[in-house]
Backbone as a ProteinNet text record, in pm:
[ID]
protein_1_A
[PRIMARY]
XXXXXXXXXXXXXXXXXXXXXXXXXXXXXXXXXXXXXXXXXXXXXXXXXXXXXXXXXXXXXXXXXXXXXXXXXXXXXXXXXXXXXXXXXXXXXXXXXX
[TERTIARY]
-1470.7	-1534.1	-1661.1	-1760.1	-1903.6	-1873.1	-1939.4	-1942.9	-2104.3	-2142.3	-2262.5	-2268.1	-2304.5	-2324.7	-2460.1	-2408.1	-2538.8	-2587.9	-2666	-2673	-2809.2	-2779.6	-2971.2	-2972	-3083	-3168.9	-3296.7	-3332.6	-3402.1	-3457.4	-3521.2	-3513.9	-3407.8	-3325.7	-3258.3	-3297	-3379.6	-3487.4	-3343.6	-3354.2	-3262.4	-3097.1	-3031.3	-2910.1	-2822.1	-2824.9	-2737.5	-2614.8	-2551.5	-2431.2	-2289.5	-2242	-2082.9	-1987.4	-2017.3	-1968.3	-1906.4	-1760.7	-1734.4	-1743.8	-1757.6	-1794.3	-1953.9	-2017.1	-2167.9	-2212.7	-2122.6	-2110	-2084.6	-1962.6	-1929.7	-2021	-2113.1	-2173.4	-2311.4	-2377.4	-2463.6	-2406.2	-2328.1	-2228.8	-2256.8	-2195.7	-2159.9	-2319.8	-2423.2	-2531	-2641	-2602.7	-2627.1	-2639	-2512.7	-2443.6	-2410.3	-2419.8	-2441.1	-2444	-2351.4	-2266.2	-2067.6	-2081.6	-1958.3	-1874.1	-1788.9	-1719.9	-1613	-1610.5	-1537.2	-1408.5	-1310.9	-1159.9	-1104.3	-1143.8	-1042.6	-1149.1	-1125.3	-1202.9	-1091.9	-1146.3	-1078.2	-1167.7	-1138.3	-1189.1	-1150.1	-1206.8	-1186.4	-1070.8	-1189.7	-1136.6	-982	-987.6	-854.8	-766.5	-787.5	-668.9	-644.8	-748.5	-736	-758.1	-714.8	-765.7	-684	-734.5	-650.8	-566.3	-447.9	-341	-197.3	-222.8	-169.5	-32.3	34.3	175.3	182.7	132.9	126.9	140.2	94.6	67.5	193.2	280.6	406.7	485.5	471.8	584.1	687.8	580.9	668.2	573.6	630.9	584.2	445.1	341.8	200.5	270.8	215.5	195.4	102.9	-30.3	-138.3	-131.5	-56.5	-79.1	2.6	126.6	229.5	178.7	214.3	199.4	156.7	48.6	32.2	137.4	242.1	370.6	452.6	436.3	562.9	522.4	661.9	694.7	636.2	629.8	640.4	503.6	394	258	166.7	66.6	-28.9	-154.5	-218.6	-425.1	-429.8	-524.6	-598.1	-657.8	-770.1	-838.9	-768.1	-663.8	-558	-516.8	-505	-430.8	-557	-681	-785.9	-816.6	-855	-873.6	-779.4	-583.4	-552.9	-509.3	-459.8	-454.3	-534.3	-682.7	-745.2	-882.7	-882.3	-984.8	-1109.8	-1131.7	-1196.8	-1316.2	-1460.5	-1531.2	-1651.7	-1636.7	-1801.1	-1739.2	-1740.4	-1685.5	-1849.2	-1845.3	-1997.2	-1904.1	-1971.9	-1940.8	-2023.9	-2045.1	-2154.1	-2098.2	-2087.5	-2052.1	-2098.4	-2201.7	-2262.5	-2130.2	-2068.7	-1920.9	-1810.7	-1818.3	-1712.3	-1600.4	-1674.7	-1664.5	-1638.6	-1515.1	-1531.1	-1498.3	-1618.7	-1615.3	-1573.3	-1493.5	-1440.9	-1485.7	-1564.3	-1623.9	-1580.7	-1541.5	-1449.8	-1570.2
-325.2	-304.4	-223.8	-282.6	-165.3	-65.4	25.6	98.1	145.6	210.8	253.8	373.5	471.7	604.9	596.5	611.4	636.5	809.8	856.8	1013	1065	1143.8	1190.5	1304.5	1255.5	1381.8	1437.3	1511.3	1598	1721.8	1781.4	1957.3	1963.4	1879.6	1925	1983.4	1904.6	1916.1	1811.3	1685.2	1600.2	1564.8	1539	1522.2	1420.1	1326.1	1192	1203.7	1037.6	1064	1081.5	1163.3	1159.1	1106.3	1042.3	955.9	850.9	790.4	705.7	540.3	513.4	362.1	375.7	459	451.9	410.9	478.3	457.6	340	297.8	163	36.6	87	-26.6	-23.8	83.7	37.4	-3.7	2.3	-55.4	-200	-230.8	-367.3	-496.1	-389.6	-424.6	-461.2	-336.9	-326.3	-488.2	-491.1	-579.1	-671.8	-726.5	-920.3	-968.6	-1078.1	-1110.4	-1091.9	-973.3	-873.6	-827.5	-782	-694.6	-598.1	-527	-396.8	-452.1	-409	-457.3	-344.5	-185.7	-111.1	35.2	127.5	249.7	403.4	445.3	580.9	751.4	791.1	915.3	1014.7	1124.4	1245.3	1306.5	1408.5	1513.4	1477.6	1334.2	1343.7	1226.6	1215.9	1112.9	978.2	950.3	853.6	725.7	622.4	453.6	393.7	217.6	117.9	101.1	112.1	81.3	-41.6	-111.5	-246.9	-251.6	-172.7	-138.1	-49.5	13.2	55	-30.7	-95.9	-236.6	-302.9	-319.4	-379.3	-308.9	-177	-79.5	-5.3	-2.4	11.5	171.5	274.3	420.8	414.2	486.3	451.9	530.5	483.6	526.4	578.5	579.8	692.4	798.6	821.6	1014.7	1056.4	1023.1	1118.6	1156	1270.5	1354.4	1260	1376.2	1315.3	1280.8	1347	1323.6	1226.1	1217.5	1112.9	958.1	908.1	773.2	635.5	656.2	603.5	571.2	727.1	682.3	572.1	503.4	417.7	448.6	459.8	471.2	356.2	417.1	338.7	263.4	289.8	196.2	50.3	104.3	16.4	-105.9	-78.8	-131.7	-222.7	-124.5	-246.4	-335.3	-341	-439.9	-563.7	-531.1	-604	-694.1	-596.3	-661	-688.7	-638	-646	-716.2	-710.1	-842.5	-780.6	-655	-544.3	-555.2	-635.1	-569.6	-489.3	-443.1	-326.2	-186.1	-58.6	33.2	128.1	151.1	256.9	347.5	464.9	653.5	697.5	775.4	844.6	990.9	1079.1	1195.8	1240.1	1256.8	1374.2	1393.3	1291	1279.1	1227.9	1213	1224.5	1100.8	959.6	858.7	735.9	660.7	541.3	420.2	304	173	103.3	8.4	-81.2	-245.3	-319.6	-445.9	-564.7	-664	-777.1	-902.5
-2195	-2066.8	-2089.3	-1978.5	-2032.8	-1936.6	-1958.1	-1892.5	-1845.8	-1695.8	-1659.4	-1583	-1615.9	-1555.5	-1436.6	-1351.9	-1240.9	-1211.7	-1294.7	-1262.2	-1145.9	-1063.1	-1027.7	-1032.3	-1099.7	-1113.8	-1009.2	-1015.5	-932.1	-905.4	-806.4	-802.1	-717.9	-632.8	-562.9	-461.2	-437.2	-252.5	-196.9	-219.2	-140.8	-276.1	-168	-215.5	-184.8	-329.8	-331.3	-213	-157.4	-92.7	-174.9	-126.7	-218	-138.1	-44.9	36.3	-9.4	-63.7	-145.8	-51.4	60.3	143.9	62.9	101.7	70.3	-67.2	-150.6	-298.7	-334.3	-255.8	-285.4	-196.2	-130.8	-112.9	-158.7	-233	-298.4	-414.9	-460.3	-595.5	-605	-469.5	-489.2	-442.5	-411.9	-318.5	-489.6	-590.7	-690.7	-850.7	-789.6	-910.5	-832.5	-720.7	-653.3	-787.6	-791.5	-736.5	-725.3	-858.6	-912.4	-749.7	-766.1	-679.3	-711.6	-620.2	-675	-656.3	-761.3	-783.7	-756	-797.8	-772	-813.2	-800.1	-787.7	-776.2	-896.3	-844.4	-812.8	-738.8	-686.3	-703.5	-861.4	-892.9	-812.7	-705.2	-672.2	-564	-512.4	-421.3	-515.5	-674.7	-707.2	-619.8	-531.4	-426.5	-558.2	-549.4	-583.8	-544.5	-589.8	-554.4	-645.6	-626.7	-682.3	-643.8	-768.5	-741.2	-720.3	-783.7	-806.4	-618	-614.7	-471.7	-336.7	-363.1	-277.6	-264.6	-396.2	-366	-330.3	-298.1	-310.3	-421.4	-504	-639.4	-640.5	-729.6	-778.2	-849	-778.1	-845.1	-1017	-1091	-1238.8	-1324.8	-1165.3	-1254.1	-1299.2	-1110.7	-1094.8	-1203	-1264.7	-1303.1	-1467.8	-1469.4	-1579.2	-1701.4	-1783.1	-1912.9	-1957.3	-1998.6	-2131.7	-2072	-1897	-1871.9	-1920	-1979.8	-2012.4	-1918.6	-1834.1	-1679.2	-1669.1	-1770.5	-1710.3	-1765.7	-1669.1	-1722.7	-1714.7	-1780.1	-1779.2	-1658.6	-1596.2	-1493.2	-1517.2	-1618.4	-1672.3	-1753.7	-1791.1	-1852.1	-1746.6	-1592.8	-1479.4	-1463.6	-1432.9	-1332.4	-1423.2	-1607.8	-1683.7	-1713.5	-1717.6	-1733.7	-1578	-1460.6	-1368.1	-1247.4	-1290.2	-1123.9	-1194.5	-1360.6	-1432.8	-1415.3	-1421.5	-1443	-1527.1	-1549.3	-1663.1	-1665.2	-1562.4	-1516.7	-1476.6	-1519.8	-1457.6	-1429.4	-1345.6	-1282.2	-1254.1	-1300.9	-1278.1	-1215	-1105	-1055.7	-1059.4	-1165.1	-1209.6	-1066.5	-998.4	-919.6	-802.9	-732.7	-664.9	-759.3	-831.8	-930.5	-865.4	-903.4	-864	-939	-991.2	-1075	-974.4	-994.8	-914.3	-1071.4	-998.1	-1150.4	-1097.5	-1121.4	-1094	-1180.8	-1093.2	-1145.8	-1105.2
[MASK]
++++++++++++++++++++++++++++++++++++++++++++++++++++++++++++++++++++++++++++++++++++++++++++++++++

């Protein structure tokens, strides 16, 4: 998977959105004709999670050492067909593009 860091820079007169809809739609406004498959969000552990969807125990959140856990990145490549991941460190933001 490639990967692309979106960073800004500035004096910090104005200030990027950390708004994750906003994020995700210059994302996807970005990379026409790609789309976002799944995304996860730093600070609230928020993403799409597939296993979630069926009702089954997400397998991100849980602990490094547990057995149980899966890399995320592991989930959106093999099941959501994942090959663009964009970071925008400044909101602490991963879009994963299928």
């Amino acid at each position: 998977m490639k990967t692309l860091e979106i960073a800004f820079l500035g004096d910090a007169t104005y200030r990027p959105s950390e708004i994750v809809a906003d994020l995700r739609n210059a994302t996807e406004s970005f990379f026409h004709p790609m789309r976002i498959v799944g995304y996860w969000d730093d600070p609230s552990n928020d993403h799409t999670c597939p296993q979630s969807l069926f009702g089954r125990r997400c397998p991100h959140v849980l602990p490094q050492g547990d057995a149980g856990r899966v890399d995320y990145l592991e989930t959106v490549q093999r099941d959501l067909n994942a090959v663009l991941h964009i970071h925008y460190p400044h909101a602490r933001v991963h879009f994963y593009l299928g």
